[in-house]
C-alpha positions as CSV (number, residue, x, y, z in Angstrom):
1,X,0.0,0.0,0.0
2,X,1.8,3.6,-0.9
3,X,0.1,6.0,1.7
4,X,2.3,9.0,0.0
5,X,0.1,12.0,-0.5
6,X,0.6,15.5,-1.8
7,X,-1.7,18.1,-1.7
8,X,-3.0,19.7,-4.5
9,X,-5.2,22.8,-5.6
10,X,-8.2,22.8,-8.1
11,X,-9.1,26.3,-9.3
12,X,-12.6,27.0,-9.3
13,X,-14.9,29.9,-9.5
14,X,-15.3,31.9,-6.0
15,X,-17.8,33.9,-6.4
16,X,-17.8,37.8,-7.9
17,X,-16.2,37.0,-11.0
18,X,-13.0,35.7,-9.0
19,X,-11.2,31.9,-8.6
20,X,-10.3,30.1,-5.0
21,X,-8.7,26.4,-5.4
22,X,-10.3,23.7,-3.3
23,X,-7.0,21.6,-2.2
24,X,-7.2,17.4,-2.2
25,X,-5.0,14.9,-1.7
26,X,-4.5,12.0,-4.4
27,X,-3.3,8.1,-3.1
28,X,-3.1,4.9,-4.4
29,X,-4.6,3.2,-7.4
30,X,-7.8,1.2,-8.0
31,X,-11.6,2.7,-8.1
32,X,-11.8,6.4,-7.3
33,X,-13.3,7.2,-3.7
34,X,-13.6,10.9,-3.4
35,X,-14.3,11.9,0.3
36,X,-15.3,15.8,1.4
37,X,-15.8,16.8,5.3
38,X,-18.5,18.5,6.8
39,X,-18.6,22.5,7.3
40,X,-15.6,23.2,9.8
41,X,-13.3,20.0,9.4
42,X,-10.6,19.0,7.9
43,X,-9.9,16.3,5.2
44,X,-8.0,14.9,7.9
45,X,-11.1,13.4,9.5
46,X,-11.0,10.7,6.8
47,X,-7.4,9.4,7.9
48,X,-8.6,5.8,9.4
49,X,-10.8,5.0,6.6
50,X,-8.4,6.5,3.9
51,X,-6.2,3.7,5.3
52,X,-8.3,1.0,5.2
53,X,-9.7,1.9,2.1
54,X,-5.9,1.7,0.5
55,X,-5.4,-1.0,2.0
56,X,-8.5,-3.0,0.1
57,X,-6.8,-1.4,-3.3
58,X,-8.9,2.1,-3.8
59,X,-7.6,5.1,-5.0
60,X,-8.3,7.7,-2.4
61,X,-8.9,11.3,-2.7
62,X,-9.7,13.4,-0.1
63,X,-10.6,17.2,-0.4
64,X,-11.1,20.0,2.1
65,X,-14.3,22.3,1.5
66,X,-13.9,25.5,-0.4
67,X,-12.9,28.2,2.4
68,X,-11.4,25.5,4.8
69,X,-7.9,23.8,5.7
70,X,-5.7,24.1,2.4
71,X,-8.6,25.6,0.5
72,X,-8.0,29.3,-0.2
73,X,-10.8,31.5,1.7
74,X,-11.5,34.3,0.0
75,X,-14.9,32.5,-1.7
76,X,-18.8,34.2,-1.4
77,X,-20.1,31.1,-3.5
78,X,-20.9,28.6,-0.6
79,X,-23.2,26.0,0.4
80,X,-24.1,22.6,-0.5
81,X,-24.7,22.9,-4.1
82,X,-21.5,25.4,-4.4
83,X,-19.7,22.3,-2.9
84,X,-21.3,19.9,-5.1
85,X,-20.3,21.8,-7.9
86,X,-16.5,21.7,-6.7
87,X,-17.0,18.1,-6.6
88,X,-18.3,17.3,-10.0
89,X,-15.0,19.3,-11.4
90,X,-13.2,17.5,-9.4
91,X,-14.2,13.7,-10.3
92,X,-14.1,14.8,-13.8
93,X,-10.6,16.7,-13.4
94,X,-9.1,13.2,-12.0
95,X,-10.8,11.6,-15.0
96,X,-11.7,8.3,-13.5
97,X,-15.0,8.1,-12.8
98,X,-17.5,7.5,-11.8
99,X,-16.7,7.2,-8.3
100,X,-17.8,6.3,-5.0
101,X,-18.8,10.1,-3.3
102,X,-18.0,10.0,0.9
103,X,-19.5,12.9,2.7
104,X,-20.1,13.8,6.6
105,X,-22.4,16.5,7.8
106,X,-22.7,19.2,5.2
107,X,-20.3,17.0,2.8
108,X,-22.8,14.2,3.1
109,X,-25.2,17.2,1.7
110,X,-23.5,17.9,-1.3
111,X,-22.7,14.4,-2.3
112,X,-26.1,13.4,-2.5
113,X,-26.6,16.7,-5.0
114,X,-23.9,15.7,-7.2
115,X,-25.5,12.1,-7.1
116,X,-28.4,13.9,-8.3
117,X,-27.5,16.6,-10.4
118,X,-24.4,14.5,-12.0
119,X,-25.6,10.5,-11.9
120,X,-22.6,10.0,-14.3
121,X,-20.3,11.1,-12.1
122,X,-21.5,8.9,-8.7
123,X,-20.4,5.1,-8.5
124,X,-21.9,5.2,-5.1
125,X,-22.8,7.1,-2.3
126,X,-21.3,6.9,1.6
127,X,-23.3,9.4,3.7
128,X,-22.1,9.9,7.4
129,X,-24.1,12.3,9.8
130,X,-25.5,13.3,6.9
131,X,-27.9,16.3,7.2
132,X,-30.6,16.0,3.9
133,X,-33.2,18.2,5.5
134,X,-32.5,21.1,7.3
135,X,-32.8,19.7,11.3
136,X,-34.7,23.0,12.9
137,X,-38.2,23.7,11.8
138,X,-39.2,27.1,11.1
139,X,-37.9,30.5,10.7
140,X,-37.5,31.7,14.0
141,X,-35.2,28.9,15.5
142,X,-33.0,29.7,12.3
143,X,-32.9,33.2,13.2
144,X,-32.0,32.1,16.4
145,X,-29.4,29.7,15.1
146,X,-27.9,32.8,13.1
147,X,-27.8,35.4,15.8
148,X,-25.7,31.9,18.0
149,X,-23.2,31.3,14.7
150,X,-22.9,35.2,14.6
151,X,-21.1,35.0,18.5
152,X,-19.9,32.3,18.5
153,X,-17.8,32.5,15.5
154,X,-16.6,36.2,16.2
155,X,-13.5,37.1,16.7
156,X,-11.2,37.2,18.7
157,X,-12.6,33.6,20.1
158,X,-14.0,32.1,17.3
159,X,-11.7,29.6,16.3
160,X,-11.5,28.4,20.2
161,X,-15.3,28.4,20.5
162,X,-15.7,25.9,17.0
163,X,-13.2,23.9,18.5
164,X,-14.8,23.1,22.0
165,X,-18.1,22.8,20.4
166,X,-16.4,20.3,17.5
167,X,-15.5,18.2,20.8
168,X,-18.6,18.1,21.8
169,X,-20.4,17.0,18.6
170,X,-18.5,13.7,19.9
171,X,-20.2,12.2,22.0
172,X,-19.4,8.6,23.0
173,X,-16.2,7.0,22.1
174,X,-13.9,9.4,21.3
175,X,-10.8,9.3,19.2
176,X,-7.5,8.9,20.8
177,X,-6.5,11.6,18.1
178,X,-9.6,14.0,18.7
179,X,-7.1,16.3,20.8
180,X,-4.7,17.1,18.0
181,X,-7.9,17.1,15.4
182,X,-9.8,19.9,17.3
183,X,-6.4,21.4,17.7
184,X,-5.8,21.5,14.4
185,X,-9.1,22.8,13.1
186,X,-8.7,25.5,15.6
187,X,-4.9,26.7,14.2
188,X,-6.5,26.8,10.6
189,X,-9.5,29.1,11.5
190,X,-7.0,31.4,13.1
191,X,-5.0,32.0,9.8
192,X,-6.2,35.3,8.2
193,X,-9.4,34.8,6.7
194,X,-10.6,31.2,7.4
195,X,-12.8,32.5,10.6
196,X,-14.3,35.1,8.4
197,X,-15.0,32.3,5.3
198,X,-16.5,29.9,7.9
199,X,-18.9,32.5,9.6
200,X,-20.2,33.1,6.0
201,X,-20.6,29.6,5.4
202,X,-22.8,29.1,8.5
203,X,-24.7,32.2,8.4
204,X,-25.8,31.2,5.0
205,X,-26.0,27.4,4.5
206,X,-29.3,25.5,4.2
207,X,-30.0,22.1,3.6
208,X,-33.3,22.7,1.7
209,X,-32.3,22.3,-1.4
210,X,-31.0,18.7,-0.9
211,X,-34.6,17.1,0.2
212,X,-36.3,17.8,-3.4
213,X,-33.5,16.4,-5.4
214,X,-33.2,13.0,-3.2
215,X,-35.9,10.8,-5.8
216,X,-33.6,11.3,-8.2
217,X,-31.0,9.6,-6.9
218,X,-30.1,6.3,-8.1
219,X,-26.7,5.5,-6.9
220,X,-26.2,2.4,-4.6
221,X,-26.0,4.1,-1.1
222,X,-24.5,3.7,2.9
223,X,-25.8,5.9,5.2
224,X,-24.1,5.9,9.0
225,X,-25.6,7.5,11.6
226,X,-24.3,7.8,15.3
227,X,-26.7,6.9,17.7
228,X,-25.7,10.0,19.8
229,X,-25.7,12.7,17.5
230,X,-26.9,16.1,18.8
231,X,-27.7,17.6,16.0
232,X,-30.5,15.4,15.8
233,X,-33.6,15.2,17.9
234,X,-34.0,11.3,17.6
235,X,-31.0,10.2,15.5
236,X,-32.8,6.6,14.7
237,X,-35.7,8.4,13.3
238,X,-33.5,10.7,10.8
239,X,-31.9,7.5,10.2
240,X,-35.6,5.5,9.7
241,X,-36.1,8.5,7.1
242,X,-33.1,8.4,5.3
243,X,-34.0,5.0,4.5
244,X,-37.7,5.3,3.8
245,X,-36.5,8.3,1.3
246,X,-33.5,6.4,-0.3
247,X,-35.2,3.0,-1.0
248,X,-32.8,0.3,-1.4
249,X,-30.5,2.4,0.3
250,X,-28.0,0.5,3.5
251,X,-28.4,2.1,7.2
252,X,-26.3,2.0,9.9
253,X,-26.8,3.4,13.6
254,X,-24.2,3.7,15.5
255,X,-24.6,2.8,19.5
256,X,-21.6,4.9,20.5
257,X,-21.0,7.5,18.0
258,X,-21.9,11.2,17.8
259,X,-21.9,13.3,14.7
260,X,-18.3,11.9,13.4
261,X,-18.7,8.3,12.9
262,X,-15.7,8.2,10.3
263,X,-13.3,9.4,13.2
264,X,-15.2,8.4,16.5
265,X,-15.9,4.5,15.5
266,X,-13.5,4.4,11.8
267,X,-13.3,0.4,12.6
268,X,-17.4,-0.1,12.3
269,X,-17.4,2.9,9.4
270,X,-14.9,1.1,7.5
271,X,-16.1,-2.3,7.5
272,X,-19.9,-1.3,6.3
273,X,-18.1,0.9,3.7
274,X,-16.2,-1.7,2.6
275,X,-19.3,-3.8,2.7
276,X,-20.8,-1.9,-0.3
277,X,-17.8,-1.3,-2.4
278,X,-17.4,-4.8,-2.6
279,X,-21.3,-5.1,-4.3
280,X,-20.8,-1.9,-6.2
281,X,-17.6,-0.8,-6.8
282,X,-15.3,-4.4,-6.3
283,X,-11.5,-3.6,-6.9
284,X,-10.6,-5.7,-10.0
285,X,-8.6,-8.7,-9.1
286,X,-9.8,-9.0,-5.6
287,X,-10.3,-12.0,-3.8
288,X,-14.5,-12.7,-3.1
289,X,-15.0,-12.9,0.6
290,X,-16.6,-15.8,1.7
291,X,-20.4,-14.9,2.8
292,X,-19.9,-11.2,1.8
C-alpha cells in the first residue's frame, strides 16, 4: 500500500467574478473514492478509513471544502450545491470516474446533490451524519441559530469556541487523536481569513435544497448514523427516514458515536463501507470474501 500524499489545488470559480482552489490529496490506485468533510473539518477526519480503504486497493482522494484547511478563503459562492459543484470538477478533473462520493455533515449534503444533479459522475454514495433536510423547523429557531453562529464564530474567540463545540459533537467514544484534530481545526481558522470564510458559510447554508433532489437519486447508497448525535432530535428516526426516502438504500446506527462516525468508531465505518464497495464498486482482481 503507498500512503504518500501531496496536496494539490483545483481552481474553481469563488464567487464575484473571482477563482479560490479547493485543495485534495490524491493516493493509491484502484476505483476512485472521493471523500469531502463536513462544514468546519478538515480532510483529515477521513485518515482511518483513507487507510483502510488503500489497504482494500482504492484510490483515495480526499478534499477540504472551499474556504477551509488548504482551500483558499476568499470565496462568497458557498453551500451545499456550491460544494457539489467543486466536486463534479473534481471527479471529472481526476478523469476516473465514476466514483464512489464519501461525505459527513454538510459534505454528506453535497454528495447526494452531485449524485443527483451528476448520476454520471457517482459510482456510489457513503453518507455519514448526513444532514438531507434542514434539522430545525421554522424561521424563527433559524434566526435564532444565526444570531448563535454570529457570537460564537466572532473574533477574537472564534476559532477556540468551533473547537470546544467540535468536541462536543463527539459524543461517545472518542478518538484517541480527537485532541490534536480539534487542535488543528482551531490553528486553521485562526489564519487570516478562514474565521471570516466559515462564519459566511454558517450564516448562509441551508439544507433545503438537498430534500427535493433525493428521488432522483439512483446511486447504490450507505448511510451511518451515530446513535448520539446532537444535532438530531432522535438520530434513529433521521436514520428511519433516510432509508424510507433512499429505497434500497443500507443504514447503519451507531450505538456509541456522535456526529463523526468516520473518526469516533472508523473500525465499524470502514467495515460497512467496505461492505458496499465490494457489491458496487469491487476492486478488479480481488479475492471474493466468503459470505460477503
Amino acid at each position: 500500500m503507498d500512503s504518500t500524499r501531496e496536496t494539490r489545488p483545483l481552481e474553481r470559480p469563488a464567487g464575484d467574478g473571482r477563482l479560490c482552489t479547493v485543495a485534495y490529496d490524491d493516493t493509491g490506485t484502484g476505483p476512485l473514492v472521493v471523500a469531502v468533510p463536513g462544514m468546519g473539518d478538515l480532510r483529515s477526519t477521513y485518515d482511518e478509513l483513507r487507510d483502510a480503504l488503500l489497504a482494500a486497493g482504492y484510490r483515495v482522494v480526499t478534499t477540504d471544502l472551499r474556504g477551509h484547511g488548504d482551500s483558499s478563503p476568499d470565496v462568497t459562492e458557498l453551500g451545499d450545491e456550491a460544494t457539489a459543484a467543486d466536486l463534479a470538477a473534481l471527479v471529472e478533473h481526476l478523469g476516473a470516474g465514476p466514483a464512489v462520493v464519501v461525505g459527513s455533515s454538510m459534505g454528506a449534503s453535497a454528495a447526494a446533490v452531485l449524485a443527483a444533479d451528476r448520476p454520471d459522475l457517482v459510482r456510489a454514495l457513503v453518507l455519514l451524519g448526513p444532514f438531507l433536510r434542514d434539522p430545525a423547523p421554522g424561521g424563527a429557531t433559524r434566526a435564532l441559530l444565526g444570531v448563535v453562529y454570529r457570537v460564537l464564530l466572532a473574533r477574537p474567540w472564534g476559532a477556540a469556541a468551533w473547537a470546544w463545540y467540535y468536541r462536543t459533537l463527539n459524543r461517545g467514544r472518542r478518538s484517541d487523536r480527537l485532541a490534536t484534530h480539534s487542535a488543528a481545526i482551531r490553528a486553521s481558522l485562526r489564519r487570516p481569513g478562514y474565521l471570516a470564510a466559515f462564519r459566511r458559510l454558517t450564516l448562509a447554508l441551508t439544507h433545503a435544497v438537498v430534500e427535493p433532489r433525493l428521488p432522483r437519486i439512483q446511486a447504490p447508497a450507505l448511510a451511518v448514523v451515530g446513535a448520539l448525535d446532537p444535532d438530531w432530535r432522535d438520530p434513529a428516526a433521521e436514520l428511519a427516514w433516510i432509508g424510507a426516502t433512499l429505497p434500497g438504500a443500507r443504514t447503519l446506527l451507531v450505538p456509541d458515536a456522535g456526529h463523526y462516525p468516520q473518526h469516533q468508531t472508523p473500525d465499524v465505518v470502514a467495515d460497512a463501507v467496505l461492505d458496499l464497495l465490494r457489491d458496487a464498486a469491487p476492486v478488479p482482481g480481488a479475492p471474493e470474501v466468503p459470505g460477503a
